[in-house]
C-alpha positions in Angstrom: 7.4 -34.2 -56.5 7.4 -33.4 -52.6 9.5 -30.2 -53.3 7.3 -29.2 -56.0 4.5 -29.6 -53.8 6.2 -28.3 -50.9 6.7 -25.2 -53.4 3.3 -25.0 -54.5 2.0 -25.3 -51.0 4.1 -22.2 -49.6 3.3 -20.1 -52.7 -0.6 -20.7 -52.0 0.2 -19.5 -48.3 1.7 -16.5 -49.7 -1.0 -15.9 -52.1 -3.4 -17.1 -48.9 -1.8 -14.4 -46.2 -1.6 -11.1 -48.9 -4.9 -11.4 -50.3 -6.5 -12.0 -46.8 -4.2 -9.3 -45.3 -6.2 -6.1 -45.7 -9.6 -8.1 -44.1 -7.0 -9.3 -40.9 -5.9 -6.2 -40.4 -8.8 -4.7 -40.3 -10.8 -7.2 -37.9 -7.5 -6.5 -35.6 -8.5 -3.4 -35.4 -12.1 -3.7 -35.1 -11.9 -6.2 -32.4 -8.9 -4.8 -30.0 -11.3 -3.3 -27.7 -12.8 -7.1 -27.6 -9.4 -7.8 -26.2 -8.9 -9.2 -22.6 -6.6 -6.7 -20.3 -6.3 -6.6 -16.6 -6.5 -10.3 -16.1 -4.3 -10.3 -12.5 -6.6 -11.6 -9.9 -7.5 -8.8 -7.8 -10.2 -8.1 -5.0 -12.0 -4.0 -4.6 -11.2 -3.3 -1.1 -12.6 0.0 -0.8 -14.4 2.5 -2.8 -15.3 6.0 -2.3 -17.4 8.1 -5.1 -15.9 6.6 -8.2 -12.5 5.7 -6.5 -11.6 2.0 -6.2 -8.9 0.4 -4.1 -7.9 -3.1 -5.4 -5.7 -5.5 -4.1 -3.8 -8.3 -6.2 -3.7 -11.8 -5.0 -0.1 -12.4 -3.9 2.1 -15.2 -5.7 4.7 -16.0 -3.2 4.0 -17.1 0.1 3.7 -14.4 2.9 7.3 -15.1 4.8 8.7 -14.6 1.2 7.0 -11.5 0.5 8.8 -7.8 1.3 7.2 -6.0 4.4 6.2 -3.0 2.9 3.2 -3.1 0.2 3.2 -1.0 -2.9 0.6 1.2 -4.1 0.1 2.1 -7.8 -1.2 5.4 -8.5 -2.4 6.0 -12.1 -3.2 8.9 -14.1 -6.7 9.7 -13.8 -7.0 10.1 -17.4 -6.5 6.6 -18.6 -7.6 3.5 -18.0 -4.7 1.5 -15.5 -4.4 -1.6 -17.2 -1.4 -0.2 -18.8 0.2 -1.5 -15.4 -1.4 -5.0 -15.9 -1.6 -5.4 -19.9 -1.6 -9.1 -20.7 -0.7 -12.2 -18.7 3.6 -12.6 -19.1 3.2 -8.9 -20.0 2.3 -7.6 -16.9 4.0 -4.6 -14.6 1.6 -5.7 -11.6 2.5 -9.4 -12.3 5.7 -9.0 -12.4 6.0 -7.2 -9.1 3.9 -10.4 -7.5 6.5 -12.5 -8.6 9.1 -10.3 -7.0 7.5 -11.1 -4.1 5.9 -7.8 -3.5 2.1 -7.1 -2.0 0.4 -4.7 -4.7 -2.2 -3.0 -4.6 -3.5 -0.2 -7.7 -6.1 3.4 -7.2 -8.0 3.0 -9.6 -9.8 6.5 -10.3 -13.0 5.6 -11.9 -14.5 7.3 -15.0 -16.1 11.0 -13.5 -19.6 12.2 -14.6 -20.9 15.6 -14.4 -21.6 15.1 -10.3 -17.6 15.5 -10.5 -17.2 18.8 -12.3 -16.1 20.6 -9.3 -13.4 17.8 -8.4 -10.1 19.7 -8.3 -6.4 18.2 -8.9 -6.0 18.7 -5.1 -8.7 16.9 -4.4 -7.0 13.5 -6.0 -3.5 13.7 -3.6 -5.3 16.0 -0.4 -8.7 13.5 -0.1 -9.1 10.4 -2.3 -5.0 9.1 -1.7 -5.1 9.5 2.2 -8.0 7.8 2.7 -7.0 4.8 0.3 -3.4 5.0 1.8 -5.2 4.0 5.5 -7.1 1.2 3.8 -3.9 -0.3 2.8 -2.7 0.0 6.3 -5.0 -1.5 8.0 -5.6 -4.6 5.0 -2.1 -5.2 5.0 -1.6 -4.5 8.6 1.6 -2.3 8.5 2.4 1.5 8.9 4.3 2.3 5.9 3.3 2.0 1.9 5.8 2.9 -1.1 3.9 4.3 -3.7 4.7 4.2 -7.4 2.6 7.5 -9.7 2.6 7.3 -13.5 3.0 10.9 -15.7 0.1 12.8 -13.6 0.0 10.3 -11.0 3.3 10.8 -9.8 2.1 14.8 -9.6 -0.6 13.3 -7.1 1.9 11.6 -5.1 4.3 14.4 -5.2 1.1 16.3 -4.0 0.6 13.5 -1.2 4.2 13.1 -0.1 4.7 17.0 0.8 1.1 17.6 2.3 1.8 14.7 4.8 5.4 14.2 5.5 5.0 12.3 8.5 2.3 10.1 7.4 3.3 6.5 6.6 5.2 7.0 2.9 8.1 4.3 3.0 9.5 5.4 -0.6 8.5 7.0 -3.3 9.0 6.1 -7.1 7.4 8.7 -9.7 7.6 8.1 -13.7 8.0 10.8 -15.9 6.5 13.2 -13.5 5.2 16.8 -15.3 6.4 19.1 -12.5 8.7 22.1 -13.6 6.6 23.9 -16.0 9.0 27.0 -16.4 10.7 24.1 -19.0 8.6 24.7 -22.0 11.1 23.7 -24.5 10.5 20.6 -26.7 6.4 20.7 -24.9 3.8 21.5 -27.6 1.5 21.1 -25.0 2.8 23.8 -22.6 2.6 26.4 -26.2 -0.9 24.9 -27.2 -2.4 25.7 -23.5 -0.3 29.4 -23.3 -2.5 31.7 -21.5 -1.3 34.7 -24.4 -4.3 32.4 -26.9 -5.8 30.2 -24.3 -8.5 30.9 -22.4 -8.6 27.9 -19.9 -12.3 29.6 -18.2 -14.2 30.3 -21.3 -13.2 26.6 -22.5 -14.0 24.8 -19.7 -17.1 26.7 -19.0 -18.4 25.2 -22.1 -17.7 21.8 -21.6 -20.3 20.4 -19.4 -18.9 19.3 -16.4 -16.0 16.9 -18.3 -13.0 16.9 -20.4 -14.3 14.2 -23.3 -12.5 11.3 -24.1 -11.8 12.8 -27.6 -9.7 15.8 -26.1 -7.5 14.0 -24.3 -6.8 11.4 -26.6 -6.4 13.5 -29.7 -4.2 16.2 -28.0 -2.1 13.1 -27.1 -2.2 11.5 -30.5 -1.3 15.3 -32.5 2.0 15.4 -30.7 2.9 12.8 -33.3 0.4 13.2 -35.4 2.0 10.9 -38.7 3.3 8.3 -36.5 -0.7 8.1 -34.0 -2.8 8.3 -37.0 -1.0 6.7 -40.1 2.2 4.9 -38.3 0.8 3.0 -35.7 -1.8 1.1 -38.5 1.6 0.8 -40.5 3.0 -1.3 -38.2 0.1 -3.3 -37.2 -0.2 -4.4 -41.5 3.7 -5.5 -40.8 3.0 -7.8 -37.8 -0.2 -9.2 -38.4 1.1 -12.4 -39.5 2.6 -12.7 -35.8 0.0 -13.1 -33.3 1.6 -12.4 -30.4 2.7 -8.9 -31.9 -0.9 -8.3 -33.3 -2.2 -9.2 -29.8 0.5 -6.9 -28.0 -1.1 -3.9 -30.6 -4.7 -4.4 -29.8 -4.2 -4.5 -26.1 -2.1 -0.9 -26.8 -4.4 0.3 -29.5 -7.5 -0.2 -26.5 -5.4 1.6 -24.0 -5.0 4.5 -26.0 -9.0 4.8 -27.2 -10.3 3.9 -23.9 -9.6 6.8 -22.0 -11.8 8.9 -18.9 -13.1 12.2 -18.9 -11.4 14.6 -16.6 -13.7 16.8 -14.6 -13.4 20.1 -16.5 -12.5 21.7 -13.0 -9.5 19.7 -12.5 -8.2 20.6 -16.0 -8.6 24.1 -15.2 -6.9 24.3 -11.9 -4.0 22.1 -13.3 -3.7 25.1 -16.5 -4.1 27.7 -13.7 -2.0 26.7 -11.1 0.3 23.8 -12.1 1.0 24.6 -15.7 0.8 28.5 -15.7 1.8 29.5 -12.1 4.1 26.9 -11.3 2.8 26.7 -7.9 3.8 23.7 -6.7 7.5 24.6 -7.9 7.8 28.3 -6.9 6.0 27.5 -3.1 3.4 29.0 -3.6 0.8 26.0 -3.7 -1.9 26.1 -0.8 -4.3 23.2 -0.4 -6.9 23.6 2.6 -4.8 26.4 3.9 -1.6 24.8 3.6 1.5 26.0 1.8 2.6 23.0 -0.3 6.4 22.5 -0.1 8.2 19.5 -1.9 11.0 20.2 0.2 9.2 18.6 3.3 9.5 15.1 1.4 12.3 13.2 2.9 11.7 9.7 2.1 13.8 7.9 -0.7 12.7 8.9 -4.0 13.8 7.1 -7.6 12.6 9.7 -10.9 12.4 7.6 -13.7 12.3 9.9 -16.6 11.9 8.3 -20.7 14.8 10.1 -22.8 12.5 10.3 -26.1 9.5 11.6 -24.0 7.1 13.3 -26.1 4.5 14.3 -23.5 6.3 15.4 -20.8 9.9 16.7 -21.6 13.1 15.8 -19.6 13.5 19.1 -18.4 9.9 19.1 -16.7 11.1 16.0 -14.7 14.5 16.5 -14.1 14.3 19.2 -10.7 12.1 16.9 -8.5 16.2 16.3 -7.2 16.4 19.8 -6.8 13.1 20.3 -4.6 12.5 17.4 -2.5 14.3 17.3 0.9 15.1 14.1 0.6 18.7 13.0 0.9 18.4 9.6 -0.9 17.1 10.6 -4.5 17.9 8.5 -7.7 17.4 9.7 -11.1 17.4 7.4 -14.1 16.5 7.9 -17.8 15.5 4.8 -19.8 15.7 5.1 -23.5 12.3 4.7 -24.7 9.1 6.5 -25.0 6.4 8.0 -22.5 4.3 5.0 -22.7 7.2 2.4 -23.9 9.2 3.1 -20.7 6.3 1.2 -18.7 5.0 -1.2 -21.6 7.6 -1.4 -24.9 9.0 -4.5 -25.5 12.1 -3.9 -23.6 10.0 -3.0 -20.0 10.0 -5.8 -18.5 14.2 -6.6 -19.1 14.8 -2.8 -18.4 12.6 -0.9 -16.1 10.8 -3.6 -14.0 14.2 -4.9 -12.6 15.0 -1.8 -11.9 12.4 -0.7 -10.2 12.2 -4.1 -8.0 15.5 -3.9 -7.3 15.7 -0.2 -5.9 12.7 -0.8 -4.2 13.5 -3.8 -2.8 16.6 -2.4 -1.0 14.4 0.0 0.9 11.6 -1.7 1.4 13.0 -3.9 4.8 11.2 -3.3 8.1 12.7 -1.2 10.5 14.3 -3.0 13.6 13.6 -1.9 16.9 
């Protein structure tokens, strides 16, 4: 009798979890951006404009923690709590625990007041100033800073306009630099000046780059696996709450982007993607010739093997053109966003990452 009911019990659970599946799955999706994200205590430091500085509360004492602080620098458009997802899934947490002192730019979501803000503007005004705020919280001279995809353009950008400013290290993450590499990038094809016309199309736009541009450009690089694919898998694992939890804090992240101020986007067709300025030399910001080979602090390139956004090839010279003499390269099998926050993250690339950084992040004697 108990197996029978035991039987009948598991088959009514069946019957319970297929017919209620379609209604599940859909209030997943309905309610991701209900999710909680960026849960890492945290204080706003400074602000300038729309550009917050944050600080995370440290979780190891102070005579445990490394000397030099680390500052995150996102792309400017999406949302950062990539780096800080959920609590146990968590780049930012996990670099507290490592004992380092973090602290994140957060870029702010631009309005028409900011149509005129330039790419340059990002590395050659907002980073200095957020870079001395860090000083002078933390009380030390130098910072390592860590840039994501277009962030680590900024701090490239920042690293070779002040060479002798207080950069400790430098760690960039697939970093879209060497656009002469326009294999396996439908983006660099989509954006070629021969069909493009970067002016007419920005001077139409009002000021911003919407929301819906950026995040359906992204999504039609895989189009079958962004529009159909990911809702496939979410129908598979939403009988496993942590999995269906893990997909609504991704699914927010990738509908809750920022506009881009429709000037940035066209100096970065003009002059990063078209030119290849910052590559070829020929870069000037506020009268300045840009050259990456003036960056001579330690440098780890972090590239994603199945990178779909920005292709190996792009990332791959930054060994070439910096002056440093301590550069690592490594390529992580996974993804442009799975290298920071797939599964295998925070057993892959965080250690990594701490571990590198932690070697070079001891104060100087004398």
């Amino acid at each position: 009798m108990t197996d029978r009911v035991a039987r009948a019990a598991g088959a009514a659970g069946r019957a319970w979890r297929a017919t209620t599946r379609p209604y599940r799955t859909w209030r997943a999706i309905s309610t991701s951006f209900q999710t909680p994200v960026g849960l890492t205590p945290r204080e706003k430091i400074w602000q300038l404009n729309k550009v917050r500085l944050y600080h995370y509360e440290p979780r190891v004492p102070k005579e445990d923690r490394h000397p030099v602080p680390l500052l995150l620098v996102f792309a400017a458009i999406n949302r950062p709590f990539l780096l800080d997802m959920r609590p146990g899934n968590s780049f930012v947490e996990f670099m507290l625990d490592e004992g380092f002192d973090v602290y994140l730019i957060d870029w702010g979501e631009s309005g028409p007041e900011d149509s005129e803000m330039r790419v340059d503007d990002y590395g050659a005004e907002y980073v200095p100033r957020a870079v001395r705020r860090v000083q002078a919280h933390a009380g030390v001279d130098e910072v390592s800073m860590l840039g994501y995809c277009l962030g680590a353009l900024i701090v490239l950008l920042y690293g070779a306009l002040y060479p002798d400013g207080p950069m400790k290290n430098m760690i960039l993450l697939t970093p879209p630099l060497d656009m002469s590499h326009r294999e396996g990038s439908l983006f660099t094809h989509w954006l070629d000046k021969r069909w493009f016309d970067v002016d007419s199309f920005t001077s139409n736009l009002g000021g911003l780059l919407p929301t819906g541009a950026i995040e359906n450009g992204g999504k039609m690089l895989k189009a079958v696996a962004n529009y159909v694919g990911a809702y496939v898998n979410l129908w598979d694992r939403i009988d496993d709450a942590e999995q269906t939890r893990n997909w609504q804090v991704m699914h927010r992240w990738v509908h809750d982007g920022v506009p881009l101020p429709a000037e940035a986007f066209r100096q970065w067709v003009h002059d990063y993607l078209w030119a290849n300025a910052l590559v070829e030399g020929k870069h000037v910001v506020k009268g300045h010739r840009v050259d990456l080979g003036d960056i001579t602090v330690p440098v780890l390139n972090v590239l994603a093997k199945f990178d779909h956004i920005v292709p190996n090839a792009q990332s791959l010279p930054v060994a070439e053109l910096v002056g440093s003499d301590d550069v690592t390269t490594e390529v992580v099998h996974a993804g442009h966003i799975g290298i920071m926050a797939g599964g295998k993250a925070r057993h892959v690339l965080w250690p990594a990452l701490s571990s590198w950084l932690g070697e070079r992040s001891v104060r100087e004697e004398g």
